[in-house]
N, C-alpha and C positions, 0 to 999 in steps of 0.2 A: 861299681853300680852304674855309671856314666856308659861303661863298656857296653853294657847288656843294655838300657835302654836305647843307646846309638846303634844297636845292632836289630833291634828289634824297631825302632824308627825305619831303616832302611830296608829289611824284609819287610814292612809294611806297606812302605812307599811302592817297592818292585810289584809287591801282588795288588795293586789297587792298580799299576800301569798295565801290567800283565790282563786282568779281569777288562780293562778298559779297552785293549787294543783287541782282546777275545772276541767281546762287545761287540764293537764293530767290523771285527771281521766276518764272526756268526751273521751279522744284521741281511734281511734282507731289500729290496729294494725299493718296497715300501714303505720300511723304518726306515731308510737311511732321508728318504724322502721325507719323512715327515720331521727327521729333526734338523737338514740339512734347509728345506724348502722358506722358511720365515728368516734365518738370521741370511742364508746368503741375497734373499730379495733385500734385505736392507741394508748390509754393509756392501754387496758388490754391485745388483743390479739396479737398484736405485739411486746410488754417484753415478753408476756410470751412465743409467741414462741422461741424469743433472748433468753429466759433462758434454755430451751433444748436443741437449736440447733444452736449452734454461728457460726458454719460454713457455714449456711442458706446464700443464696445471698437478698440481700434485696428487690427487686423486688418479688420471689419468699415467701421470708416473709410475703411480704404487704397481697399478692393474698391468702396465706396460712389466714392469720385473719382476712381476711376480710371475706374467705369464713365461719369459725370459726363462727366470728359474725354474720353471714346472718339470724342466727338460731333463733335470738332478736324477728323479726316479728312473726312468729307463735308460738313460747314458749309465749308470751305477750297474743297473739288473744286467744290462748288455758286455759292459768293462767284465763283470763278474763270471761272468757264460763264457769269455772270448780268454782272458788271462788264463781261466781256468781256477776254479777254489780251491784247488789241494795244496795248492803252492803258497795260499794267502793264509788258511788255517788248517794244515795238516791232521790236527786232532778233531777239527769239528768235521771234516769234509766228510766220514761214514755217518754221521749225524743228519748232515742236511740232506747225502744221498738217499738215504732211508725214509725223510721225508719225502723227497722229490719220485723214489720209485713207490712209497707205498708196500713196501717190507720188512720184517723186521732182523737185523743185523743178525748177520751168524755169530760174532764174537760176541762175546759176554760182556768183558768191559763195556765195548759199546750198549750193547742192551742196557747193562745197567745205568748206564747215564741217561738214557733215551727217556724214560719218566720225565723228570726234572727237567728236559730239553725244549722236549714237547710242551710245558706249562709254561716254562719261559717264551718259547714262543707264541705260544697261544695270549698272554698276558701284552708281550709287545706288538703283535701285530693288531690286537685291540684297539691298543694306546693309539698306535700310528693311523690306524683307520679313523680312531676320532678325531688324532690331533688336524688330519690333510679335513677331514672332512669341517671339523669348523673353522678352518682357514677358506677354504674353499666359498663355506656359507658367509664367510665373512666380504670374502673376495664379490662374492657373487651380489650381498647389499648392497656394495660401495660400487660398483657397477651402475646396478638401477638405480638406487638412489641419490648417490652423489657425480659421476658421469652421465647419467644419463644414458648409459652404453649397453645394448643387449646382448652388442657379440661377445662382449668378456663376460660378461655373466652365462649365455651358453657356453662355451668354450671351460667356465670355471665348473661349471653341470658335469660336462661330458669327465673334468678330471676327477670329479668326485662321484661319479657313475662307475670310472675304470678302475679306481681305486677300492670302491666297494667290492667291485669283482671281484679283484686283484685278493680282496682280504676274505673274501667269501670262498675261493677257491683255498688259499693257503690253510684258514682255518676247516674246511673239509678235510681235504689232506692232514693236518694234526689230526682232527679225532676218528677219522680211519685206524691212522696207524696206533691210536692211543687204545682202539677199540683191537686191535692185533695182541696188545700186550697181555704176555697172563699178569691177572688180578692178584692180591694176595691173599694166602689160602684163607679159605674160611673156616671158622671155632663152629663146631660141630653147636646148635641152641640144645638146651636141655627142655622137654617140652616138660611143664608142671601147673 
């Protein structure tokens, strides 16, 4: 009995890492942005400007690494273009291409995953659109109100202008290709 649950703990463990590294590999570069852009402004670009500059007012710190980190979303989008994605996720890469041309997959497997793909993404790039965007409006308060600073607050404008784009194009693209899929058939209504 020990056997079986130790053995089903550990296919557990593998598919939750497996689903996690998918995750992220699928992600694109404005998810990876919105969940990379808050924790790395505060564990790495906020010491490190503490460590140059201690006389730094903190508010003026924050907006300093955050803007620092803003740079996550397109160094990511661009590593991704340049490495190439088939090498990174082999199984998603006719998935994302499919998004990216706006076709629908000749093979079937593929197709049939492409529903479920398409909602996940639609669902994440959401999340990500809102998560940068209330970072952003947040960024952009503590700006005018606690620095006193206008260029961070345009500058935090313009990232949550290009981001909007950025999720306004991507979710186009989903409901093209989602609007390409055949529907399921339909039950003939009985009229009475």
């Amino acid at each position: 009995m020990d056997v079986d649950n130790e053995e089903r703990r550990a296919t557990t463990a593998a598919g939750r890492r497996g689903r996690g590294r998918r995750l992220f590999a699928r992600a694109t570069g404005l998810q990876l942005m919105a969940v990379y852009w808050v924790p790395m402004t505060v564990l790495i670009g906020l010491p490190m400007r503490w460590l140059f500059d201690r006389q730094e007012a903190l508010d003026e710190a924050v907006l300093g690494a955050a803007l620092n980190a803003v740079w996550i979303g397109p160094s990511i989008y661009l590593a991704q273009r340049v490495v190439g994605e088939a090498r990174q996720d082999p199984e998603g890469y006719p998935l994302r291409q499919a998004v990216r041309t706006g076709t629908v997959p000749e093979d079937d497997a593929v197709r049939a995953d492409l529903p479920g793909y398409l909602a996940g993404q639609r669902r994440a790039t959401w999340a990500a659109l809102l998560s940068v965007l209330v970072t952003a409006l947040g960024l952009i308060l503590l700006a005018l109100l606690a620095a006193d600073n206008e260029g961070f607050a345009v500058i935090f404008g313009v990232v949550a202008a290009v981001s909007a784009a950025v999720a306004a194009f991507t979710l186009t693209r989903i409901r093209r290709l989602a609007s390409l899929l055949p529907g399921p058939p339909e039950t003939p209504r009985s009229q009475g």
